[in-house]
C-alpha positions as CSV (number, residue, x, y, z in Angstrom):
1,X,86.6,145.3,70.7
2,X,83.2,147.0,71.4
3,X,81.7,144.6,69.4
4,X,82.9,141.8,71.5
5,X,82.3,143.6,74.5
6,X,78.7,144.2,73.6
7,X,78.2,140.7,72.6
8,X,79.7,139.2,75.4
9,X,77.7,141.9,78.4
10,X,74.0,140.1,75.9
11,X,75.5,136.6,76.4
12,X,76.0,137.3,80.5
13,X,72.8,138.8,80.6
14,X,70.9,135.9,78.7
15,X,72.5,134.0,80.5
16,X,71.3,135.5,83.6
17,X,68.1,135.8,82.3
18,X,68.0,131.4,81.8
19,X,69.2,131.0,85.0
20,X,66.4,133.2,86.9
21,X,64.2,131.5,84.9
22,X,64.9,128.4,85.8
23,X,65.1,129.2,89.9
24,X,61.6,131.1,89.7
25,X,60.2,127.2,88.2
26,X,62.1,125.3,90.5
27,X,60.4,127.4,93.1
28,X,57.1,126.5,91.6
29,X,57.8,122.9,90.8
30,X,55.8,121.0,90.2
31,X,52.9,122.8,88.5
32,X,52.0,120.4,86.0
33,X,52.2,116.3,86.0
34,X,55.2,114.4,86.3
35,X,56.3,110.9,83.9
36,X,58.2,108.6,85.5
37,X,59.5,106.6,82.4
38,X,60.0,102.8,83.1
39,X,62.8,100.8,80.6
40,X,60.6,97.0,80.9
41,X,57.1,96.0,80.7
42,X,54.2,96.1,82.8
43,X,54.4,93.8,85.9
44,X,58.3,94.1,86.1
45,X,59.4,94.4,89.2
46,X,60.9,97.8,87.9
47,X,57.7,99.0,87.0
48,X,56.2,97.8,90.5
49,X,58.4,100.2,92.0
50,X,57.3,102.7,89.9
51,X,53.6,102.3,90.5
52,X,54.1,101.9,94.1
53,X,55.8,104.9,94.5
54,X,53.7,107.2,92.1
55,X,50.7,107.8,93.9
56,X,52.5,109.0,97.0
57,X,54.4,111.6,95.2
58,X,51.5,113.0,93.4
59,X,50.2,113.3,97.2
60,X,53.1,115.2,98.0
61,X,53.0,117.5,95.2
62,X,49.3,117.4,94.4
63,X,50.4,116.5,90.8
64,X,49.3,113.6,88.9
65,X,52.7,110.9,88.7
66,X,52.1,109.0,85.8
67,X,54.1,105.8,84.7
68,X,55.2,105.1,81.1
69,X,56.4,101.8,80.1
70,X,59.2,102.2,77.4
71,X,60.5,98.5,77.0
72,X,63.2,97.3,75.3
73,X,67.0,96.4,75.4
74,X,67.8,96.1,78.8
75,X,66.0,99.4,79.6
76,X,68.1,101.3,77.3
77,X,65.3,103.4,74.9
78,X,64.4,104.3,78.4
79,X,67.9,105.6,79.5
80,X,68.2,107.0,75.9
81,X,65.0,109.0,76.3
82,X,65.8,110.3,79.8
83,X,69.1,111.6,78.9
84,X,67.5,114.0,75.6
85,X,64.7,114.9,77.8
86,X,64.4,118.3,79.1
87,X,65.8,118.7,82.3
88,X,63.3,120.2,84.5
89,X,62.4,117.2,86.3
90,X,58.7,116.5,84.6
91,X,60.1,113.4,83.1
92,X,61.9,111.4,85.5
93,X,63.0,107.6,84.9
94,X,62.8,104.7,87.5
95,X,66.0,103.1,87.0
96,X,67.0,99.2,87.2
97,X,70.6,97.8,88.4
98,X,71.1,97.1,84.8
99,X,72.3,101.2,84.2
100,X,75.3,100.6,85.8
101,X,75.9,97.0,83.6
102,X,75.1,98.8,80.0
103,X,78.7,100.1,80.1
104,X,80.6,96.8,80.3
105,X,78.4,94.9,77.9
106,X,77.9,97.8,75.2
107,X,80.8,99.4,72.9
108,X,78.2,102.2,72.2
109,X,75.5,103.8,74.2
110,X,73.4,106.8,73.5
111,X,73.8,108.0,77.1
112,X,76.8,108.6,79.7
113,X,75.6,107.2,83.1
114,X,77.7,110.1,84.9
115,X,77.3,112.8,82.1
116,X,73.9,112.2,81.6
117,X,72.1,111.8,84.6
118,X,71.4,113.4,88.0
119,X,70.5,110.8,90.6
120,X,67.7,112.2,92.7
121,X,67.4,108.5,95.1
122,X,67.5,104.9,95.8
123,X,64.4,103.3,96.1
124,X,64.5,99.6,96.8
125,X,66.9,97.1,97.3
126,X,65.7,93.5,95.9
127,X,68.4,91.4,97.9
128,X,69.7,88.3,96.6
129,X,69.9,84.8,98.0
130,X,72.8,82.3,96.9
131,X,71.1,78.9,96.6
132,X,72.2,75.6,96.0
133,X,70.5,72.2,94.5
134,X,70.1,70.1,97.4
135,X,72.9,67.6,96.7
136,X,75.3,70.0,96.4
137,X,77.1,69.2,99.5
138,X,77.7,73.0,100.6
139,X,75.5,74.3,103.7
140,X,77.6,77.6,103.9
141,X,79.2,80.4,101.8
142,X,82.4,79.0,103.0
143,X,81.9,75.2,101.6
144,X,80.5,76.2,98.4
145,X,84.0,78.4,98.1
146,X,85.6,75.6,99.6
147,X,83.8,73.1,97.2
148,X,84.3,75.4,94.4
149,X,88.7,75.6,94.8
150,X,88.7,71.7,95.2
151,X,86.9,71.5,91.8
152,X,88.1,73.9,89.8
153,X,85.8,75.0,86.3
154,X,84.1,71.9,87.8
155,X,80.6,73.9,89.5
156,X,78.3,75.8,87.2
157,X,76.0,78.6,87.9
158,X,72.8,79.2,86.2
159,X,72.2,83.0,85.7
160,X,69.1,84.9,83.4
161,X,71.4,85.6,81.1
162,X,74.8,87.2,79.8
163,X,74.8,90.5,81.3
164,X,71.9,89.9,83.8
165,X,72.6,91.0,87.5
166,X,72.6,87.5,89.0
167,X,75.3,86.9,86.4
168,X,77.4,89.7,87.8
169,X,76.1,88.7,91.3
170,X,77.8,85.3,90.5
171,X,80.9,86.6,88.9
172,X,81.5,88.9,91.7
173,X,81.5,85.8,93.8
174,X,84.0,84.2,91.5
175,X,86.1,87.2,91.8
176,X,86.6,87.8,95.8
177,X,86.1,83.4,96.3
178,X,89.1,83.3,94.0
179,X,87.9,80.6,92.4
180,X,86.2,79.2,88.7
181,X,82.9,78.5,88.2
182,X,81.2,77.8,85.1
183,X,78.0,80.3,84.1
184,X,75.5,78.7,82.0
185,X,72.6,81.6,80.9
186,X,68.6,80.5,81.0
187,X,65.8,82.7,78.9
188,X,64.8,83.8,82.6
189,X,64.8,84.3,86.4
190,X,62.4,81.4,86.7
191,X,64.2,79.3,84.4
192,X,67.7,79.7,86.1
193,X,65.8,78.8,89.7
194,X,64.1,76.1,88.1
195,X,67.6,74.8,86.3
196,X,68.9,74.6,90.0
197,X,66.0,72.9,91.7
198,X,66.5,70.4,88.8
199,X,70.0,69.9,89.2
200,X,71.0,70.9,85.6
201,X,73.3,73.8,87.8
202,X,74.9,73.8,90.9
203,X,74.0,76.9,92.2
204,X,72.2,80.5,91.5
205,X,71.5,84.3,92.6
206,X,67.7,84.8,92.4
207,X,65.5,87.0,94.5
208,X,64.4,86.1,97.9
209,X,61.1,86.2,96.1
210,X,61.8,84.2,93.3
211,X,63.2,81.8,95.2
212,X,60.5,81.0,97.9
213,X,59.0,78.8,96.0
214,X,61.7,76.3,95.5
215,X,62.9,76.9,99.1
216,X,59.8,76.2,100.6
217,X,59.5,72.7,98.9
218,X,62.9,71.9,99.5
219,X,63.9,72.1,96.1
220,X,67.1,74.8,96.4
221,X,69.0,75.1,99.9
222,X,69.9,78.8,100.4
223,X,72.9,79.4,102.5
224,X,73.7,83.2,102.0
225,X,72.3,86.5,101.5
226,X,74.0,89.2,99.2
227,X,73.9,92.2,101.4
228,X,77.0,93.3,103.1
229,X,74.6,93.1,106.3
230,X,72.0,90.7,107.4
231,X,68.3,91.9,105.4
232,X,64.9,92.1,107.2
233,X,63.6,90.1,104.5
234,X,65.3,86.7,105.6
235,X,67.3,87.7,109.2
236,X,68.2,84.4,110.2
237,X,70.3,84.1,107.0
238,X,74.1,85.4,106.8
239,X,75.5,87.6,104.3
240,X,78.5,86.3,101.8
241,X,80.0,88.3,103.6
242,X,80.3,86.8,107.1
243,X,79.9,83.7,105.7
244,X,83.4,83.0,103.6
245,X,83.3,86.1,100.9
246,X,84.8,89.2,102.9
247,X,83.7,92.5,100.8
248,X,80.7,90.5,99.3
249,X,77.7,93.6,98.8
250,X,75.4,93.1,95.6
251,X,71.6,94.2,95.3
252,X,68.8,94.4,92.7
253,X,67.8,97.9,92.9
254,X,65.4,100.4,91.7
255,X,66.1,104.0,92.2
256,X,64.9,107.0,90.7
257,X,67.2,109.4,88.2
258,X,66.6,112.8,86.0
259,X,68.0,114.5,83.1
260,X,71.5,116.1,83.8
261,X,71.3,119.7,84.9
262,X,68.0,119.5,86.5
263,X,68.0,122.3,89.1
264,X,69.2,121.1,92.6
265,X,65.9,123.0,94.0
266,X,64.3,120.1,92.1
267,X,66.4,117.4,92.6
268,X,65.9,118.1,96.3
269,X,62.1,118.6,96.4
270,X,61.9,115.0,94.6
271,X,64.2,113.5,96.9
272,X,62.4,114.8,100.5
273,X,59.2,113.3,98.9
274,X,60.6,109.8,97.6
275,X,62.2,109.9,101.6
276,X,58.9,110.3,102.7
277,X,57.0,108.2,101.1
278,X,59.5,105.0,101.6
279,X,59.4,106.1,105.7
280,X,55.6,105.1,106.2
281,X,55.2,102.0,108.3
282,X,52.5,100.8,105.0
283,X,54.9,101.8,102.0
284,X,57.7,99.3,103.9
285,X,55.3,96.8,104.3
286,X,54.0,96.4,100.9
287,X,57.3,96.7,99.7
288,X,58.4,94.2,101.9
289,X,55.9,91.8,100.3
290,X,56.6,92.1,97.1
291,X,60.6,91.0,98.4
292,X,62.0,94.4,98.3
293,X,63.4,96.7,100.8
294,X,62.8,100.5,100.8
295,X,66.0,101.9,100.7
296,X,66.0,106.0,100.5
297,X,69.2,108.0,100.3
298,X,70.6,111.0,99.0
299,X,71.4,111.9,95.8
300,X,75.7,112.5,96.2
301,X,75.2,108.8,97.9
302,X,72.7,107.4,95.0
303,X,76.2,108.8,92.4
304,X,78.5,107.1,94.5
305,X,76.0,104.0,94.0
306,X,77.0,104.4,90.4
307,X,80.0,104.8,90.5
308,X,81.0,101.9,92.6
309,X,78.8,99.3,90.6
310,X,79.9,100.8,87.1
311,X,83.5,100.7,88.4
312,X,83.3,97.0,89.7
313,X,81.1,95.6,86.4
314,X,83.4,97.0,84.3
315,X,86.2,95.2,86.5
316,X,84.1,91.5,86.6
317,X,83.4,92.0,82.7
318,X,87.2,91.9,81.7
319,X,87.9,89.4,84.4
320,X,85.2,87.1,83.1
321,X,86.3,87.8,79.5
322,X,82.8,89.2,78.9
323,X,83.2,91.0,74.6
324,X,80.9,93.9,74.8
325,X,78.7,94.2,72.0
């Protein structure tokens, strides 16, 4: 018994040891440069975020914020790499929407969303807009749902591909419309726009950015934004929402996460400065151009982010009859 007494008083006091450790560098975080680790490749809009953001945090902590580009799969060697790195917030990852749509579409993953990670904040919102082809004879949420019931498996919607967010955008809108439409996947963003404009779909989720374009030539009508409340970005148009889909909310998003059991000092000091940064009146104007919408929040409501979207893809997946891989 004095064995294991002895044993367990040098586990306690190692353990002790680790965790005053690990306060004293929190305190001093950060004293050497940060990675933010981005899952696509240069020029994303994914990795825009990142290298819009970086250079304000290292003016914060007066610590280089580099980006790293880790393409591949969806993003998931990045999420892979983030969840195995040390967690003392020097690598950080700038997450996509996608995270919370690996679940439904993969048997395996290398990474738990909820075990895995500790959500430090939002970043952007990248709203989308639902669009029709011009003869489409829908000039509301409410006729397209309409439109859609009185032809059922009749309308199709062009998405960027199986398990791509405008797919679940459109799915969700199959879900709460109660009604059938038929999804036909592009190579693209571009391509599904473009598929619309051309008439070889009925209707789509792109960006507001992605779809300007189109819009501005009369190409693709838009009739509905997919916020759950009106967006800066295009005011005078109504959300699903108000217009025919009650409980319609679905973004593009980019938000920053870090390993799991990264010190809450840290998690904290990251958050304040993202905050920050996203509340000058220049950050929300270049955002704003590039079609995105600073969106800072904390990290309990950046989890519950998570968990709702993980929750509700998982939900549209097995409605939709999606196979994960």
């Amino acid at each position: 018994m004095t064995h294991v007494r002895t044993f367990a008083l040098a586990a306690a006091a190692m353990v002790a040891l680790a965790c005053a450790a690990m306060q004293a560098a929190a305190q001093d975080y950060p004293a050497k440069p940060i990675r933010i680790l981005v899952g696509f490749a240069a020029a994303s809009a994914t990795d825009m975020a990142a290298r819009m953001l970086a250079p304000r945090l290292s003016e914060s902590f007066g610590q280089p914020v580099v980006v790293e580009n880790r393409p591949g799969s969806g993003g998931v060697p990045a999420l892979e790499q983030i969840a195995k790195a040390p967690p003392d917030g020097y690598t950080l990852l700038m997450a996509a929407a996608s995270i919370t749509i690996q679940p439904a579409m993969r048997a395996k993953l290398g990474f738990d969303v909820f075990r895995d990670f500790a959500p430090v904040s939002l970043v952007v919102n990248g709203p989308f807009v639902l669009v029709v082809h011009p003869s489409v004879p829908a000039r509301s949420a409410k006729d397209l749902v309409a439109l859609a019931r009185s032809r059922p498996g009749q309308l199709n919607y062009a998405s960027s591909g199986i398990g791509s967010s405008p797919h679940f955008a459109s799915e969700l809108f199959n879900s709460l419309a109660k009604v059938k439409t038929v999804h036909v996947p592009y190579k693209g963003s571009p391509e599904a726009a473009l598929a619309v404009a051309k008439g070889e779909a009925d209707f789509n989720f792109p960006s507001i950015t992605g779809a300007k374009p189109l819009l501005d030539s009369a190409r693709l009508r838009a009739i509905a934004v997919s916020t759950a409340t009106r967006t800066a970005l295009m005011p005078e148009m109504p959300t699903l929402a108000e217009s025919g889909v009650p409980g319609y909310d679905r973004n593009g998003w980019y938000g920053v996460i870090a390993p799991a059991q990264v010190p809450r000092e840290i998690v904290r000091k990251l958050n304040a400065a993202i905050v920050k940064a996203l509340n000058t009146a220049d950050m929300k104007t270049a955002f704003f151009r590039q079609g995105l919408e600073p969106s800072p929040n904390t990290p309990e409501e950046f989890a519950q982010l998570l968990r709702r979207e993980v929750d509700q893809n998982l939900k549209l997946a097995h409605g939709a009859g999606i196979q994960k891989e």
